[in-house]
LUMBAMAR-202068 format. One record per residue (C-alpha): x, y, z; residue number from 0; residue in three letters. Coordinates in nm, 3 decimals, always signed. Layout:
# LUMBAMAR-202068
X; Y; Z; NUM; ala .
...
# end
This chain:
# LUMBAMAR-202068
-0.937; +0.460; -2.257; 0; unk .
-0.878; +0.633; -1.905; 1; unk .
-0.776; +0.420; -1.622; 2; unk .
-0.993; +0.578; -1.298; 3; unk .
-0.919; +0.252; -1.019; 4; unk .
-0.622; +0.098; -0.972; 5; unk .
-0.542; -0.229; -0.717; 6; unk .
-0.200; -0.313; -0.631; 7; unk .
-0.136; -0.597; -0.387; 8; unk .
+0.178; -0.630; -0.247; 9; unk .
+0.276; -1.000; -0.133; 10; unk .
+0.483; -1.050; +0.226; 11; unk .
+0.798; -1.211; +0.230; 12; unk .
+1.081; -1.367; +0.416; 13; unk .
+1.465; -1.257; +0.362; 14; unk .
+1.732; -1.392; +0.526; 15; unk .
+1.729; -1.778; +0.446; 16; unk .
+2.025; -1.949; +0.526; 17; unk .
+2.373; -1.864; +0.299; 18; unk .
+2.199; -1.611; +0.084; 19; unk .
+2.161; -1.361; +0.369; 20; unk .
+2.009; -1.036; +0.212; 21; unk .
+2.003; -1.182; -0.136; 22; unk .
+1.690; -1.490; -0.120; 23; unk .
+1.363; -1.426; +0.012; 24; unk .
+1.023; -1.622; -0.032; 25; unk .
+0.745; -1.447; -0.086; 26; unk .
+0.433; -1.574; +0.129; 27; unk .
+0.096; -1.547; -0.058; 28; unk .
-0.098; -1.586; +0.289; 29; unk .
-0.022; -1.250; +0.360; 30; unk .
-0.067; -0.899; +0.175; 31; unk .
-0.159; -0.538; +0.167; 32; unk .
-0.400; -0.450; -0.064; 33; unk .
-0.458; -0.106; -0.177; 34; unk .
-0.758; +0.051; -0.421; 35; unk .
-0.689; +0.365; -0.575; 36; unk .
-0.921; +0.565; -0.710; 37; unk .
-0.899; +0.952; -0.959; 38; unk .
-1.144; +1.194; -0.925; 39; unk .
-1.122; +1.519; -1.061; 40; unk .
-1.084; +1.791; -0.791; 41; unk .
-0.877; +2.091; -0.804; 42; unk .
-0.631; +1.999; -0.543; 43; unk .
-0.435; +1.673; -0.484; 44; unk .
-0.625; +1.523; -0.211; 45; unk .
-0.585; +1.141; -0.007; 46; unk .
-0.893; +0.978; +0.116; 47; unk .
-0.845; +0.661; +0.298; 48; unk .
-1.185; +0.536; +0.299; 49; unk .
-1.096; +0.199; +0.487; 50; unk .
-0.851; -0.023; +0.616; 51; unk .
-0.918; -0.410; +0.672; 52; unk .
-0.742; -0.687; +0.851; 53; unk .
-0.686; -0.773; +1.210; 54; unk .
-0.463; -0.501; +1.289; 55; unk .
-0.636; -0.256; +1.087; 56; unk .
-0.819; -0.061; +1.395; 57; unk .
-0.397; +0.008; +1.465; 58; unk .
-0.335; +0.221; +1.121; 59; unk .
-0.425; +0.559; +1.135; 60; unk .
-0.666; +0.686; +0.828; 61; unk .
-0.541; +1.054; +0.857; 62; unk .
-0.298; +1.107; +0.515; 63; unk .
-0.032; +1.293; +0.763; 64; unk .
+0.035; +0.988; +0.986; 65; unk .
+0.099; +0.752; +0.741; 66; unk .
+0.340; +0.702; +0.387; 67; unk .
+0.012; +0.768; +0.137; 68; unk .
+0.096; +1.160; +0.133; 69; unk .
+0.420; +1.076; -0.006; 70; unk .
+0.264; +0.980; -0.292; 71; unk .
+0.137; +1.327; -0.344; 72; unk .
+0.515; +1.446; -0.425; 73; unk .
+0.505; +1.241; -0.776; 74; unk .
+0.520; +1.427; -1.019; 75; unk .
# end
């Protein structure tokens, strides 16, 4: 079996409570970034960012050189 689509979500969270400085955090499951991967065969690594959702999604650039997807690339 070949795995082609992958979804990761990754939950939001608050740090910083009380005595435990750096150490607790909550994690807050009203909040998340969501991404969908998808392979394709193609003869060079290539990032397509088909869409981005949300209210501030119209802020995040889809271009793979302005944001942290092209450092995903670099894995080996």
């Amino acid at each position: 079996m070949v795995v082609t689509t992958i979804r990761v979500r990754a939950y939001a969270s608050i740090a910083n409570l009380g005595p435990g400085f750096d150490v607790l955090a909550l994690a807050i499951d009203s909040f998340y970034d969501e991404v969908e991967l998808k392979v394709k065969k193609h003869e060079k690594t290539k990032i397509l960012v088909e869409s981005i959702l949300g209210p501030y999604g119209t802020g995040i650039p889809k271009n793979e050189k302005k944001h942290g997807s092209s450092s995903s690339k670099r894995v080996p």
